[in-house]
PLY file of the C-alpha trace (Angstrom):
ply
format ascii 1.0
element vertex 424
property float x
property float y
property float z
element edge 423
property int vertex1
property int vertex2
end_header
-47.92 19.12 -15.45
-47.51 15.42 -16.15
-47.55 12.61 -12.73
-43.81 12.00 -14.73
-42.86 15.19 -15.06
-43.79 16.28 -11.70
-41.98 13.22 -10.06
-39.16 14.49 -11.51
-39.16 18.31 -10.67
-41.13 18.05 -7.66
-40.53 21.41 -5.65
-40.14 19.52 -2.38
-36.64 20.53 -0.40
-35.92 19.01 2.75
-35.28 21.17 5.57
-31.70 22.12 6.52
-30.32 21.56 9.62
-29.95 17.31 9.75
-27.24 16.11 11.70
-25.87 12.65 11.95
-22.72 10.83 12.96
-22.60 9.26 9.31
-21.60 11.75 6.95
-23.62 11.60 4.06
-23.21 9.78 0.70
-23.88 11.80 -2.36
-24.08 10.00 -5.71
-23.76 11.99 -9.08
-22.11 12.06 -12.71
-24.37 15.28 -13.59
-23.98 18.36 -11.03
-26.57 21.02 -11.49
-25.67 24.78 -11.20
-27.83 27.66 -10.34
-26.93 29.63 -13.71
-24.56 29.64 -16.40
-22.61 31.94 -14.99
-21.85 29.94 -11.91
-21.05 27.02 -14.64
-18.51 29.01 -16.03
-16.67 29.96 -13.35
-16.11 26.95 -11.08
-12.87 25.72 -11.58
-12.94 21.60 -10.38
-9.11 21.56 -10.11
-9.28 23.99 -7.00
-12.07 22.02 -5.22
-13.83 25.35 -4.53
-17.07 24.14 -6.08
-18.87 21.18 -7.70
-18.64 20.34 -11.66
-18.70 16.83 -12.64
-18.87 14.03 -10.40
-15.44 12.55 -11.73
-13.72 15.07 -10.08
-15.80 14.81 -6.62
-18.17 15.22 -4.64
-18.96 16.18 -1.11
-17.99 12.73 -0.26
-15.10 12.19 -2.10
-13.97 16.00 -1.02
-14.61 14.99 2.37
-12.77 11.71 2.47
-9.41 13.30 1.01
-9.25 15.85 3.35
-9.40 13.20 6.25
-6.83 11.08 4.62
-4.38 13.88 3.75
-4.99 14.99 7.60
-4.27 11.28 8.56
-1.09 11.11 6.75
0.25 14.63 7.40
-0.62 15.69 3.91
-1.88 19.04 2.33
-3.06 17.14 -1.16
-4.84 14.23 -1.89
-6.61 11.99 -4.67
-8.75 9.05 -4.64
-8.04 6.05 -7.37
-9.52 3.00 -7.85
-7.01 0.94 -6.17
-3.68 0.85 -4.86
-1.76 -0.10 -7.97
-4.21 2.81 -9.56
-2.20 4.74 -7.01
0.96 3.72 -8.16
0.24 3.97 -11.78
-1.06 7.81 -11.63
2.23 8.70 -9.30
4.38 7.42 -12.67
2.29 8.24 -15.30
2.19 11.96 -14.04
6.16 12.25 -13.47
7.73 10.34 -15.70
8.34 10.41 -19.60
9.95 9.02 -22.29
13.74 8.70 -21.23
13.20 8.99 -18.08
14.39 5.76 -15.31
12.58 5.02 -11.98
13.84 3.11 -9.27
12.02 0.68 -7.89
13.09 -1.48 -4.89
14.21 -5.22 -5.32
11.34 -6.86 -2.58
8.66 -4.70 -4.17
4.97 -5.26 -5.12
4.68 -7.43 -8.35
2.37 -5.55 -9.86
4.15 -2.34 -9.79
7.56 -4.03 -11.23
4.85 -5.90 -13.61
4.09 -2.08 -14.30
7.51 -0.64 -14.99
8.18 -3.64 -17.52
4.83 -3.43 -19.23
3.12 -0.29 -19.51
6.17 1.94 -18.51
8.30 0.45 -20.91
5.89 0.99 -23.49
6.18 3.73 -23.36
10.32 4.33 -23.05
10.46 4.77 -19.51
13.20 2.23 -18.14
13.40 1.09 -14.74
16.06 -0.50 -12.43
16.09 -2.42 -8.93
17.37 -1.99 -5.85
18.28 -3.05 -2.65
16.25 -1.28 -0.26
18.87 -2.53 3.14
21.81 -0.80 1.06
21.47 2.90 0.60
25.01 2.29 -1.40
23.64 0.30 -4.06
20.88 3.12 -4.77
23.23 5.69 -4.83
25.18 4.04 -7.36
22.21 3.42 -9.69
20.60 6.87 -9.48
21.50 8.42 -12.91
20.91 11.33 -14.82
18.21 10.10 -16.01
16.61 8.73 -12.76
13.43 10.71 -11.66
11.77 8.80 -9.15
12.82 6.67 -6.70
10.45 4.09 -4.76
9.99 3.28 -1.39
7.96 0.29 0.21
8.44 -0.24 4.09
8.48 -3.38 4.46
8.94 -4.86 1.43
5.96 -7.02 0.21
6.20 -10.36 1.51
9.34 -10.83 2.31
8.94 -8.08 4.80
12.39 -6.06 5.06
12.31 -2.81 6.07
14.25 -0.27 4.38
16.19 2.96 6.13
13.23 5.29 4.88
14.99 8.42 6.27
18.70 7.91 4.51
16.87 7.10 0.89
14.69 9.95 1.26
17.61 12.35 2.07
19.97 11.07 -0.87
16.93 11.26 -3.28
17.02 14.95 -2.11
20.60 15.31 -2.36
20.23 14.02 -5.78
17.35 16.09 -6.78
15.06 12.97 -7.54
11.80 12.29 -5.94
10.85 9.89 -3.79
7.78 7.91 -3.64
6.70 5.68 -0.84
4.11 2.87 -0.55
2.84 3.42 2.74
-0.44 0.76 2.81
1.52 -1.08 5.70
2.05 1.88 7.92
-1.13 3.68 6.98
-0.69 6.99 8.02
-0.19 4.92 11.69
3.04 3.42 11.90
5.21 6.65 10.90
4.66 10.16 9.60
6.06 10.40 6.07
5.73 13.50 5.59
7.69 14.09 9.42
11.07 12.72 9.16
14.23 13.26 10.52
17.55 12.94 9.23
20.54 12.07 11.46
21.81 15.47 12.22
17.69 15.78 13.39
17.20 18.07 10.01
13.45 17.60 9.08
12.80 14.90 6.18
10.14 14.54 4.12
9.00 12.08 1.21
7.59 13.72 -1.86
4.28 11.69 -2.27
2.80 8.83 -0.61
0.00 6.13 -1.45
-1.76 3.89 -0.05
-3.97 0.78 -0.85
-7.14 1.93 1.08
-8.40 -1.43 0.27
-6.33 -2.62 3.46
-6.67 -1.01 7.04
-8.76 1.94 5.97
-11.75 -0.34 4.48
-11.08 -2.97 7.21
-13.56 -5.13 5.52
-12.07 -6.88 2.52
-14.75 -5.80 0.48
-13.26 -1.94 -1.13
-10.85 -1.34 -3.61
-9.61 2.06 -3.45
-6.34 4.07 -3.00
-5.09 7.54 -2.91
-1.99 9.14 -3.23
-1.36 12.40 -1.10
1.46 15.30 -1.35
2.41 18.25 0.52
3.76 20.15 -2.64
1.23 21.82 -4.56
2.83 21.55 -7.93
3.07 17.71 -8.03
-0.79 17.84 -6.83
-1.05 19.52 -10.05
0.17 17.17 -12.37
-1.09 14.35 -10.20
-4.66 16.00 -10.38
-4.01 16.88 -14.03
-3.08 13.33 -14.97
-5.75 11.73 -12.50
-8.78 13.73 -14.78
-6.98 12.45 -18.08
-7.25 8.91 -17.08
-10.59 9.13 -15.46
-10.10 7.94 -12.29
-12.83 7.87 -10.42
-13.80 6.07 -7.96
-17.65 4.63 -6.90
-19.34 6.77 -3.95
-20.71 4.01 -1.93
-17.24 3.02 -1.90
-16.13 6.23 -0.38
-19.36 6.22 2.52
-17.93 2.61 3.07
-14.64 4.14 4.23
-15.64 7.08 5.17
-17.47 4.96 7.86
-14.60 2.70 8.82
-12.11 5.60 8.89
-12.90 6.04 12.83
-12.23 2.85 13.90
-8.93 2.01 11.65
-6.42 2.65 14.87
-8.70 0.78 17.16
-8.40 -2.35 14.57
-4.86 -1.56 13.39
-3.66 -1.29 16.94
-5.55 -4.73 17.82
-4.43 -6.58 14.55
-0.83 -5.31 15.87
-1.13 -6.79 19.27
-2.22 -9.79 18.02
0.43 -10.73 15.12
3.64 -9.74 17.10
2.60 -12.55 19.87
1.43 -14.87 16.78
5.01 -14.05 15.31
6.92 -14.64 18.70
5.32 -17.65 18.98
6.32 -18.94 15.81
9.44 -17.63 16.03
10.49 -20.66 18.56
8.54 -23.43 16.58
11.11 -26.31 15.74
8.85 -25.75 12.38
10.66 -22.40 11.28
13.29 -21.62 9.79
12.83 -17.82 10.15
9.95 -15.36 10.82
10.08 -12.32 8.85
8.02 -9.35 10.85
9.93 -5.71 11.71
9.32 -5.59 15.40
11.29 -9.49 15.49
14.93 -8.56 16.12
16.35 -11.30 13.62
14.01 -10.15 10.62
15.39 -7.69 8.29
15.62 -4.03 8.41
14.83 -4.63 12.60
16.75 -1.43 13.53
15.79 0.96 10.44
11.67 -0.32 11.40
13.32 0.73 15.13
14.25 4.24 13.99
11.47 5.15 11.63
8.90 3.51 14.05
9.94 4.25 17.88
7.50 6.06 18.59
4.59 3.90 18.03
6.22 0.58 18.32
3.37 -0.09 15.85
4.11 -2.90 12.75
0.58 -3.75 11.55
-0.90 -6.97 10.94
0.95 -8.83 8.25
4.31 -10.90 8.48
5.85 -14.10 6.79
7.15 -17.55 7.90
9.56 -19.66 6.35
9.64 -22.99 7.09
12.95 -25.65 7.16
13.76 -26.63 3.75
13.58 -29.97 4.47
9.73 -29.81 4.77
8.48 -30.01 1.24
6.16 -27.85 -0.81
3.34 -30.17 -0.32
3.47 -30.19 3.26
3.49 -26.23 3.75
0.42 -26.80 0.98
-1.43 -28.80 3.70
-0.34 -26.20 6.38
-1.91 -23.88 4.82
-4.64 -25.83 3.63
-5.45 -27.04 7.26
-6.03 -23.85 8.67
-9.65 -23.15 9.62
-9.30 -19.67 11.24
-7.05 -18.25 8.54
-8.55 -18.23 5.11
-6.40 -18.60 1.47
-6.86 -15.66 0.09
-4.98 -11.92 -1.01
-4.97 -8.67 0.32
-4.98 -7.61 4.01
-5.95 -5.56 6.75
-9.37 -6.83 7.27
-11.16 -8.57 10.09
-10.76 -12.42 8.43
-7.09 -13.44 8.96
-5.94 -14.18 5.71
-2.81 -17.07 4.35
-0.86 -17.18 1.02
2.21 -19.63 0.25
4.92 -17.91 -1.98
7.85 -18.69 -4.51
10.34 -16.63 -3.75
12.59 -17.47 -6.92
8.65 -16.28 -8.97
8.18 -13.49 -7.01
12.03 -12.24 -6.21
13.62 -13.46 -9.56
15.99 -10.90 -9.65
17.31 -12.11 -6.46
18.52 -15.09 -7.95
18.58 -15.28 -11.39
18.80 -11.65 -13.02
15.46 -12.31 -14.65
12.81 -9.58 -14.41
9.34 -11.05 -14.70
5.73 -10.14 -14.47
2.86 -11.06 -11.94
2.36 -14.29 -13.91
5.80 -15.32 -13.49
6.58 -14.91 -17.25
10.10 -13.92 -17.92
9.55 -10.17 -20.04
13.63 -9.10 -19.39
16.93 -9.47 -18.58
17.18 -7.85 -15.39
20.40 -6.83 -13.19
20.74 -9.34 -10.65
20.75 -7.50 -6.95
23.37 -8.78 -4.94
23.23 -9.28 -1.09
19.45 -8.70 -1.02
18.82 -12.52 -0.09
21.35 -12.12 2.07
19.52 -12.04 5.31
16.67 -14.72 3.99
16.76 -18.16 5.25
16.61 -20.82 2.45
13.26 -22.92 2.96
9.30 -22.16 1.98
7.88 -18.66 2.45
4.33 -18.20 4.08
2.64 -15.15 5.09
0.08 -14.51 7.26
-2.37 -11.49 7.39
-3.47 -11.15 11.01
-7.22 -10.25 11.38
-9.89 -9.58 14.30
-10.19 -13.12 15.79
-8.62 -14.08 19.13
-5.49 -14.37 19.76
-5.84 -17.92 21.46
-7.98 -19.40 18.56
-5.26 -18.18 16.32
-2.75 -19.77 18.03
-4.89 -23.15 18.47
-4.94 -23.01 15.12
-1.88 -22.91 14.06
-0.42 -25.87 16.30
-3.09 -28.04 14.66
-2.02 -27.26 11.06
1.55 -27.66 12.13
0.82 -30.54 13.62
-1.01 -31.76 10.95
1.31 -30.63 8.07
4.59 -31.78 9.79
4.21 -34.49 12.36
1.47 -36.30 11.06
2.85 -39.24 8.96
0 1
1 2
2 3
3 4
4 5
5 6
6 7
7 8
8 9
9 10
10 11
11 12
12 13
13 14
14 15
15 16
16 17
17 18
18 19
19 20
20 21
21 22
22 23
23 24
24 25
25 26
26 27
27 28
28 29
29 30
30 31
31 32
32 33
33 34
34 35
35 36
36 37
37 38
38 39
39 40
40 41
41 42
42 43
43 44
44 45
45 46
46 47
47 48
48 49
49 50
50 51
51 52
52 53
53 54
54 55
55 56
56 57
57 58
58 59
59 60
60 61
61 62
62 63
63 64
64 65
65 66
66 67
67 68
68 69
69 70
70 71
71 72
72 73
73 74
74 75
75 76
76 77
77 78
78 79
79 80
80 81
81 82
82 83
83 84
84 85
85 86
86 87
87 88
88 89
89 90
90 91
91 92
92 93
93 94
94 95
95 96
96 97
97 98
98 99
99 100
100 101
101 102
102 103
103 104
104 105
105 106
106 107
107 108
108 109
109 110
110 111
111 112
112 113
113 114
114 115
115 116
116 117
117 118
118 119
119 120
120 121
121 122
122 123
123 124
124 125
125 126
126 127
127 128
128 129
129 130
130 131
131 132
132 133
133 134
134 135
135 136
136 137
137 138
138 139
139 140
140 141
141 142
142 143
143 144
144 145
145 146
146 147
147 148
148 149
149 150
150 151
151 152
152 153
153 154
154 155
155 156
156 157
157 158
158 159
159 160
160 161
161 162
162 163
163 164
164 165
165 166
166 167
167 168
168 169
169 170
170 171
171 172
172 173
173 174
174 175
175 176
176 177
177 178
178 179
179 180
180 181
181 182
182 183
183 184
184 185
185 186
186 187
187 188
188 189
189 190
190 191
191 192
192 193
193 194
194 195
195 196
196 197
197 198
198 199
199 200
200 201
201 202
202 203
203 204
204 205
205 206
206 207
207 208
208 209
209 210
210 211
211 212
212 213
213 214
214 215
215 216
216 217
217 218
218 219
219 220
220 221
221 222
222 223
223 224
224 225
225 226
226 227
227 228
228 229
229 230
230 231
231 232
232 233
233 234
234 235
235 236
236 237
237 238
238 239
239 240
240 241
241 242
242 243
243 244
244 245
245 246
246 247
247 248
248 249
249 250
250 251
251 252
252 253
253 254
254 255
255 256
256 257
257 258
258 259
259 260
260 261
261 262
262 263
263 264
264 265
265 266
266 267
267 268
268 269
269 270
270 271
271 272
272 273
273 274
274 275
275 276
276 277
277 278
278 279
279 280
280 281
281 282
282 283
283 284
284 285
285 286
286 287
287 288
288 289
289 290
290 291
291 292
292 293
293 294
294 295
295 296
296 297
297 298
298 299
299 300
300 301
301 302
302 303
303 304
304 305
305 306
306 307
307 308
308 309
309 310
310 311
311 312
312 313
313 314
314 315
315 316
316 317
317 318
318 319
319 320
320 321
321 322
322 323
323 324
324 325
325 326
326 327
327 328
328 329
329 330
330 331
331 332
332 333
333 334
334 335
335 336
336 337
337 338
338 339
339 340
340 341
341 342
342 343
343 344
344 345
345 346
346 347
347 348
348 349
349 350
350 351
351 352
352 353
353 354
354 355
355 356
356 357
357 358
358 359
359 360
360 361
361 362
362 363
363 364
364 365
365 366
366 367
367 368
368 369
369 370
370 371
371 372
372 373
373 374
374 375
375 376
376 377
377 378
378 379
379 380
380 381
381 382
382 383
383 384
384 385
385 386
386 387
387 388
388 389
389 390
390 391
391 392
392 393
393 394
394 395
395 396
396 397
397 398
398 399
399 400
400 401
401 402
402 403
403 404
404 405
405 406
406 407
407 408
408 409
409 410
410 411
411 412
412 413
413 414
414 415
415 416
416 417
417 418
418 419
419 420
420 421
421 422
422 423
C-alpha cells in the first residue's frame, strides 16, 4: 500500500471511553455507513441516524436538543442566523394568498422580508399594534395565517400582552410566531403560558437569534426555531433541507460551549442595565427611557405578567433624549463613549451603542409608508394609529448592556453626557 494511501485508510481507532466537559465537535459533509443496507434505511428527517452533514451531526443533534430543552420545546432546527430563522418559519407556512401579521415596532429585516421576498411571491402582509390586542383582532382575516410576536419590540422596546395575542390567534385558528432572542428561553416560557381564566397557553413556534445571549461573544451567527407540534417540525424540517440551511460546526462547539454560562451572563447583563436605566431615567438629559422593568416604558404591566416570575428583562434598552438637543449632539454622545462601542447586535460581553430614526425605522408610525432596511420607500402601508402613542418626541438611543462594571458604565456615561450636552 502507498505512504498516501495508507495515510488515508490507516486502521488506527482510538479507544472508546474519553470523557471531557467539552462535548466534542464533529465536522463532516460526507457520512460513511457500514453497508448499503444501513444507507438505505436511515431516514435523516427522524434524527435516528447520520446521512449527510446538512442535516446534522452529533453536534448539531446535540445542540438542538439543549435548546429545545432550554425553551420548553420538543423540536428544533439550527439556521444560519436569526432572520434565517424567521425566513424558514414563513417560507414553510405560508403561500401564495396567504397574509401574515407582523407587529408595527418589529425587526426591519423581517418587515424588509414580508415586502421583498414574501411579496414576491404573493404573500401580503399587514402591521400591527402589538399594545392593542383590538387592532389585531380586527386585521386578522380569512386569509391571515400567521401572526408575529416580538417581546419587546426592537428598539423601541414595548412589550406586547404575549398571552391575550396568543389566545385570540387560537381562537382564530391562526398561528402564532414569536421572536424570543430577548427573553432567550430565560425571561418567560413560551411554550408555558397562561391565559386569564389560568387555562394553559402556548405559542406555536419560537426563534431565536443565537447570535445574542447564547454565543455571548459577538462573534456567531446562528438561530433556531423550535416547536412543540410535530407536524409544523415537519414542514419546518422539510423546508429547512430545501433551502439548505446549514449551519458551520465550529459554530455550533462555539455555543455549545457558551450554552452553560448564558444565565450566569444574562442574569449579570440584567443586573447591570436596569440600574444603568434607573439612572438615566432621572438625567435632566432624557426625555424617556424605554426598558420593560421601568414603570413609565411601554407594555410595563404585560412585561409584569408574562415575566413575574423571573423579574428578568435582559440587557438591552433605549434612551430618548429632549428634542431640543440636536442630532449632532446625541452623535457626539454616542461618539464619546469609550466603554460602549458603535456597533449592532447584542448580548455579548462588549456593551454595545446605536443612534436611531424613528420616522426610518417606524415609518408606518407616522407616515403610512412601509419601507425596507435601507430606508427606501417599497409601499403604501396602513398607517398604525396610537402606536407612538406612549413615545416621547426627541432622539432615540439604545444601549446593549455587556460584561463591564457597572460603575465604569456609569462613569461613562456622565462624561459623554457631559460632553455631548453641557460642553459649549
Amino acid at each position: 500500500m502507498a505512504k498516501t494511501t495508507h495515510l488515508i485508510h490507516h486502521p488506527y481507532a482510538p479507544p472508546e471511553g474519553f470523557v471531557a466537559p467539552q462535548f466534542p465537535t464533529y465536522r463532516a459533509s460526507t457520512v460513511i455507513f457500514p453497508n448499503v443496507s444501513t444507507m438505505r434505511a436511515r431516514d435523516w428527517k427522524q434524527k435516528s441516524g447520520y446521512t449527510y452533514g446538512l442535516h446534522g451531526t452529533p453536534s448539531s443533534f446535540t445542540l438542538e436538543e439543549r435548546l429545545a430543552s432550554l425553551e420548553g420545546a420538543k423540536f428544533c432546527q439550527l439556521v444560519p442566523s436569526g432572520l434565517a430563522a424567521i425566513a424558514l418559519v414563513n417560507l414553510s407556512l405560508l403561500k401564495c394568498g396567504d397574509e401574515v401579521l407582523i407587529p408595527s415596532n418589529a425587526y426591519a429585516p423581517s418587515l424588509a422580508l414580508a415586502l421583498g421576498e414574501l411579496a414576491h411571491y404573493g404573500i401580503t402582509h399587514q402591521l400591527y399594534d402589538p399594545l392593542n390586542t383590538a387592532d389585531l383582532a380586527q386585521k386578522i382575516s380569512g386569509n391571515t395565517r400567521l401572526v408575529w410576536v416580538e417581546a419587546p419590540g426592537s428598539v423601541t422596546m414595548e412589550f406586547p400582552p404575549i398571552e391575550a395575542i396568543v389566545q385570540l390567534c387560537r381562537d382564530k385558528g391562526v398561528l402564532s410566531a414569536l421572536d424570543n432572542t430577548w427573553g432567550a428561553g430565560l425571561a418567560f416560557n413560551a411554550f408555558n403560558l397562561y391565559a386569564q381564566d389560568k387555562t394553559p397557553l402556548s405559542v406555536d413556534i419560537s426563534i431565536q437569534a443565537l447570535t445574542k445571549y447564547a454565543s455571548g461573544g459577538g462573534d456567531v451567527l446562528m438561530g433556531c426555531v423550535c416547536t412543540c407540534d410535530e407536524s409544523l417540525n415537519h414542514k419546518i424540517k422539510l423546508t429547512h433541507m430545501r433551502l439548505g440551511l446549514g449551519v458551520a460546526s465550529h459554530d455550533v462547539e462555539t455555543v455549545l460551549r457558551s450554552l452553560p454560562s448564558m444565565q450566569l451572563r444574562y442574569t449579570t447583563q440584567d443586573v447591570t442595565a436596569k440600574f444603568l436605566a434607573n439612572t438615566l431615567s432621572v438625567r435632566e438629559e432624557v426625555a424617556q427611557v424605554l426598558h420593560p422593568a421601568i414603570q413609565s416604558s411601554p407594555g410595563h404591566m404585560n412585561w409584569l405578567n408574562s415575566c413575574g416570575n423571573t423579574l428578568l428583562a435582559a440587557s438591552i434598552f433605549s434612551v430618548i433624549f429632549r428634542p431640543d438637543y440636536s442630532q449632532d449632539q446625541v452623535d457626539l454622545f454616542c461618539d464619546s463613549l469609550k466603554y460602549f462601542k458603535i456597533g449592532y447586535s447584542w448580548g455579548g460581553h462588549i456593551s454595545l451603542v446605536v443612534p436611531y430614526d424613528l420616522k426610518m425605522i417606524r415609518p408606518a408610525l407616522f407616515n403610512g409608508i412601509d419601507q425596507n432596511a435601507d430606508g427606501q420607500a417599497l409601499s403604501a402601508g396602513s398607517q398604525v394609529k396610537g402606536s407612538t402613542d406612549s413615545l416621547k418626541p426627541g432622539h432615540l438611543v439604545r444601549l446593549c448592556i455587556g460584561l463591564e462594571d457597572a460603575e465604569d458604565l456609569t462613569s461613562d456615561l456622565e462624561q459623554a453626557l457631559q460632553t455631548a450636552f453641557h460642553n459649549s
